[in-house]
Backbone as CSV, one residue per row, in Angstrom:
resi,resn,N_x,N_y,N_z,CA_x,CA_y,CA_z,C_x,C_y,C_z
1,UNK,-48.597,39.363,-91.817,-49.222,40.648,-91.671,-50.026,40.929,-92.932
2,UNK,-51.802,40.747,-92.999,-52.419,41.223,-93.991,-52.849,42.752,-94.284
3,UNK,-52.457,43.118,-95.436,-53.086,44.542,-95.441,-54.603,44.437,-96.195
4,UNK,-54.804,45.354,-96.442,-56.446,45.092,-97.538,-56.602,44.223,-98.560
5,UNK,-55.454,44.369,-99.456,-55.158,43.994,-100.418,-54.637,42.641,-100.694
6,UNK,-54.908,42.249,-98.913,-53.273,40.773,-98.994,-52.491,40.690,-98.424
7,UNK,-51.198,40.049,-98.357,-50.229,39.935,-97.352,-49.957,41.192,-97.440
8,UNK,-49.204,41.836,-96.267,-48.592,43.254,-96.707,-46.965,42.761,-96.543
9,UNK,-46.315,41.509,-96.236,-45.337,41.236,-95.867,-45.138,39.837,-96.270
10,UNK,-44.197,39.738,-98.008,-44.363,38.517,-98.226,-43.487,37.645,-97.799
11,UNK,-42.746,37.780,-97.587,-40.980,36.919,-97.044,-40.162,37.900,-96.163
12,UNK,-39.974,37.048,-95.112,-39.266,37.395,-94.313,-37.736,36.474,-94.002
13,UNK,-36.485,37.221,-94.490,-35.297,36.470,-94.015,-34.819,36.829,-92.506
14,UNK,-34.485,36.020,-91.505,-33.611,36.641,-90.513,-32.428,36.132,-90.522
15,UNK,-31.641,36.990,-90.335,-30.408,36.572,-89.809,-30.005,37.389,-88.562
16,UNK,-28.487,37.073,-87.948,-27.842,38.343,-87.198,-28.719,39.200,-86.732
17,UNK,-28.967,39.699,-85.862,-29.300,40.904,-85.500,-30.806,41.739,-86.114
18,UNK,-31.191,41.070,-86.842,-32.765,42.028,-88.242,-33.025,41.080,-88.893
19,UNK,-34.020,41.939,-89.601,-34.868,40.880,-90.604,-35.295,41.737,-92.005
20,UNK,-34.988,40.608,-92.638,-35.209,41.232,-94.413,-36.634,41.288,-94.679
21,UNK,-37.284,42.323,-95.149,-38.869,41.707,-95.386,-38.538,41.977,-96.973
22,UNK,-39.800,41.312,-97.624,-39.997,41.494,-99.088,-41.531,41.978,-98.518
23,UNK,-41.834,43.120,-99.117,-43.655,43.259,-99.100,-44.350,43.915,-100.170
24,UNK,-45.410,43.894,-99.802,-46.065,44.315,-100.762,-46.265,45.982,-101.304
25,UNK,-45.967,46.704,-100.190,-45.946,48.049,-100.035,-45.217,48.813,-99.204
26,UNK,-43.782,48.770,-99.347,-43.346,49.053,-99.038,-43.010,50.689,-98.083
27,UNK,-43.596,51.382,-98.313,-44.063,52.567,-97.239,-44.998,51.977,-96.720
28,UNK,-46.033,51.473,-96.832,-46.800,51.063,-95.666,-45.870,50.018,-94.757
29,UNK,-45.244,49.110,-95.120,-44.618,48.596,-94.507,-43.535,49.069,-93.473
30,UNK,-42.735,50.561,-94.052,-42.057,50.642,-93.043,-42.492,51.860,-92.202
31,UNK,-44.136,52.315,-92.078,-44.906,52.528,-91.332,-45.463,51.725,-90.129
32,UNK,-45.878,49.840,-90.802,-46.775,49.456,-89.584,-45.876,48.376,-89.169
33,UNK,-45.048,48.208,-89.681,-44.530,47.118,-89.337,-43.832,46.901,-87.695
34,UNK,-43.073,48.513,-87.529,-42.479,48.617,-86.138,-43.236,48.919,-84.798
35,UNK,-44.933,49.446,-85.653,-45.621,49.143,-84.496,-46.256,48.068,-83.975
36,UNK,-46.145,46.697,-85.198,-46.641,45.643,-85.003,-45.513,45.225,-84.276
37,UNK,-44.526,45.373,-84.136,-43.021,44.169,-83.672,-43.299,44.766,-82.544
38,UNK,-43.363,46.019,-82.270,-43.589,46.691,-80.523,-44.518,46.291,-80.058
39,UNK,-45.771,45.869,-80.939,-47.004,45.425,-80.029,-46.730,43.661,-79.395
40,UNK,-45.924,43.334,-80.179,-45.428,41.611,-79.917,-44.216,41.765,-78.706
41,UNK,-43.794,43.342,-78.297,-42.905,42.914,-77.849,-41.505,42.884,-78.060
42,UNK,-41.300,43.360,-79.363,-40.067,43.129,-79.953,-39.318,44.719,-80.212
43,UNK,-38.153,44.970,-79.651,-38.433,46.264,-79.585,-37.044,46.781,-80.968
44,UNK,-37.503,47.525,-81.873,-36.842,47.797,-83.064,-36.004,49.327,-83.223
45,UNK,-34.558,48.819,-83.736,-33.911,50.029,-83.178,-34.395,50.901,-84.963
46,UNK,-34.387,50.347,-85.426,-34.560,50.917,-86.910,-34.826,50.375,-87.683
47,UNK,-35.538,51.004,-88.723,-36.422,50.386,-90.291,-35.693,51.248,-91.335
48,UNK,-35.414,50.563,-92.493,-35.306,51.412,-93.613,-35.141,50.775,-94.743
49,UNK,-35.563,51.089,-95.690,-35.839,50.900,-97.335,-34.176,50.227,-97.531
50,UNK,-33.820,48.979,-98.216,-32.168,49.251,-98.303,-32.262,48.714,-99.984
51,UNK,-33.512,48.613,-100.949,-33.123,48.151,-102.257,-34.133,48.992,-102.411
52,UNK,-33.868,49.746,-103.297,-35.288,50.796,-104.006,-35.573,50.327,-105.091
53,UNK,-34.861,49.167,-105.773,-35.542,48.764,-106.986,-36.667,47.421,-106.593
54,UNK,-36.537,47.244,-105.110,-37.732,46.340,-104.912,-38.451,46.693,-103.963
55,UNK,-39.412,45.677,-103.387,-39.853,46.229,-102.149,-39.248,45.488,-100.824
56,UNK,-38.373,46.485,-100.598,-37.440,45.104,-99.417,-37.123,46.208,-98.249
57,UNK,-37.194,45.848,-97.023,-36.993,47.060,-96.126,-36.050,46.233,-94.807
58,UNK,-35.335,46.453,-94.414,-34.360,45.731,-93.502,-35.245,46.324,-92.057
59,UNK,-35.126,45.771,-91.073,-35.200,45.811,-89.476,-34.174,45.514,-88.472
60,UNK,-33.426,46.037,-87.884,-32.612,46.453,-86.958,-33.467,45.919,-85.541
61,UNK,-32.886,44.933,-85.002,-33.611,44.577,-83.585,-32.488,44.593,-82.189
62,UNK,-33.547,44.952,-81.407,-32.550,45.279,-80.148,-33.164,44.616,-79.367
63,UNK,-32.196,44.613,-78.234,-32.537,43.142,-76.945,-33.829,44.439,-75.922
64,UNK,-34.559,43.626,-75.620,-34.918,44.620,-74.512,-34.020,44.621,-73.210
65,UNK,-34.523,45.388,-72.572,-33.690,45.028,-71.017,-32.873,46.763,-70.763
């Protein structure tokens, strides 16, 4: 995912259930990010900031159906 500036989303871990992002901007990120996963399809029960000393925002994913 590029923003203006560049990646807006540099690493992504998944495990279990979500996904770790590292990004670049983190409010923008946990702005566009859940409308990008909805536009793919992927439907997200929740986003939120979980390290404030970096830029890292967790994702919560749910099955559709």
């Amino acid at each position: 995912m590029r923003s203006s500036g560049g990646e807006l989303v540099k690493d992504v871990t998944q495990f279990d259930g979500g996904l770790e992002l590292v990004t670049a901007d983190r409010q923008r990120a946990l702005l566009e990010v859940p409308q990008v996963l909805s536009e793919s399809g992927i439907d997200v029960n929740g986003l939120e900031a979980i390290e404030t000393s970096l830029e890292d925002a967790f994702i919560e994913l749910t099955e559709k159906g």
